[in-house]
N, C-alpha and C positions, 0 to 999 in steps of 0.2 A: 504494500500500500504506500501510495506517494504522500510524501508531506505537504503539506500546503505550505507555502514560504509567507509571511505575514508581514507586510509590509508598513510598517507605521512612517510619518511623515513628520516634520519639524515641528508642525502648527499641533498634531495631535499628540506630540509631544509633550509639547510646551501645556497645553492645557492637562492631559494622565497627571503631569506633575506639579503644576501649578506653580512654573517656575517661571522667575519676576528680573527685576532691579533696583538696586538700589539708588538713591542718588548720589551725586559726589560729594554733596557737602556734607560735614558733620553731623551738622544741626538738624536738616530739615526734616525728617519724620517728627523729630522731639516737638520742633515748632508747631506740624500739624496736628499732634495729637493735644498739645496743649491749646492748641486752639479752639477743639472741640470740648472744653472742658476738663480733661482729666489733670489730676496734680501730679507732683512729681513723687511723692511717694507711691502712690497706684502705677507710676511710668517704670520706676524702678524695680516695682515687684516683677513685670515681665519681660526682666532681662535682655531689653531690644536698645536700653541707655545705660552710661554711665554718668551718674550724676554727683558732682563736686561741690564742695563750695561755692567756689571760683567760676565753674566749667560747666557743662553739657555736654554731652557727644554720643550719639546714636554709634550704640556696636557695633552694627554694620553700615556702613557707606562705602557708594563708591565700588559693587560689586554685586555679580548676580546671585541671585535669590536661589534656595531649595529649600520650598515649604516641609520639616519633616510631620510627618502626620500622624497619628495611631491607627491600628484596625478597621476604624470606622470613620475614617476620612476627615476628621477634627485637628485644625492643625495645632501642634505642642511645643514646637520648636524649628528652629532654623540653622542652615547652613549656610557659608556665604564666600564664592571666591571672588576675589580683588581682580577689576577690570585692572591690566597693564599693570607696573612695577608695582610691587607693595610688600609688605609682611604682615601678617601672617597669609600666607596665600589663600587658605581655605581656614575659616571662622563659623566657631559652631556657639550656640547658642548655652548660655551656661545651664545649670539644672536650676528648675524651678519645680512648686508643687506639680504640674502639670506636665514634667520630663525628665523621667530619668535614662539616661543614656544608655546604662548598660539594660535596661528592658524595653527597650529602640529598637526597630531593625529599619534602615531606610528604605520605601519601593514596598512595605507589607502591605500596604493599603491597594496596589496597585496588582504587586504577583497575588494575591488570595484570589483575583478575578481572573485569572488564569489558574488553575488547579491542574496539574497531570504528574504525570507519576515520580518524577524528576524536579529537584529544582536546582539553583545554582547560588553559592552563596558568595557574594565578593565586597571588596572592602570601600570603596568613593559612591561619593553620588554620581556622578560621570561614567564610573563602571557600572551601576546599573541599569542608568539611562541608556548607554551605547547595548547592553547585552539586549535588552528591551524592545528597541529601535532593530537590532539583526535578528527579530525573530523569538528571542529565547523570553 
């Protein structure tokens, strides 16, 4: 019996993953969320600012997006590589009540809607999306 080759495409990519950007500037998620009302200790509990005295600065900037999700398609945390020069190249989102890492797997939300008798387990966001995108 011949296999079907599965052909996924950028766009339905992009949406299976729900993967984004960030902007380049520090600030600007901080700015929009407090724009809509929330304070900064509500900002802080979701791990997506670091908040100083002095300072502000959204965790990630400046870098694209991977929603990590649980089970049931809720997202809990994030991953995030730096468009061009930067460090840390890939930035993951610290634990909060709502994410602990080592009971994480990234792409579970997505492989459970595939089920067969095999599965493959690897280690980036990018190796999963590319295994994904060739079929597996």
């Amino acid at each position: 019996m011949k296999k079907k080759k599965l052909k996924i495409s950028s766009d339905d990519t992009i949406k299976n993953y729900g993967l984004g950007y960030s902007a380049k500037y520090r600030d600007d998620l901080y700015r929009y969320i407090r724009s809509r009302g929330f304070n900064d200790e509500a900002m802080k509990a979701t791990g997506l600012f670091s908040i100083k005295e002095k300072s502000v600065n959204d965790y990630f900037f400046n870098r694209v997006m991977f929603p990590i999700m649980d089970r049931r398609n809720k997202v809990i945390a994030f991953g995030g590589r730096v468009m061009g020069a930067g460090e840390p190249k890939y930035l993951n989102s610290p634990e909060t009540v709502v994410f602990e890492k080592r009971k994480t797997l990234f792409g579970l939300n997505v492989a459970k809607k595939h089920r067969g008798a095999q599965f493959i387990l690897c280690e980036g966001y990018m190796d999963v999306i590319s295994l994904h995108q060739a079929g597996f």
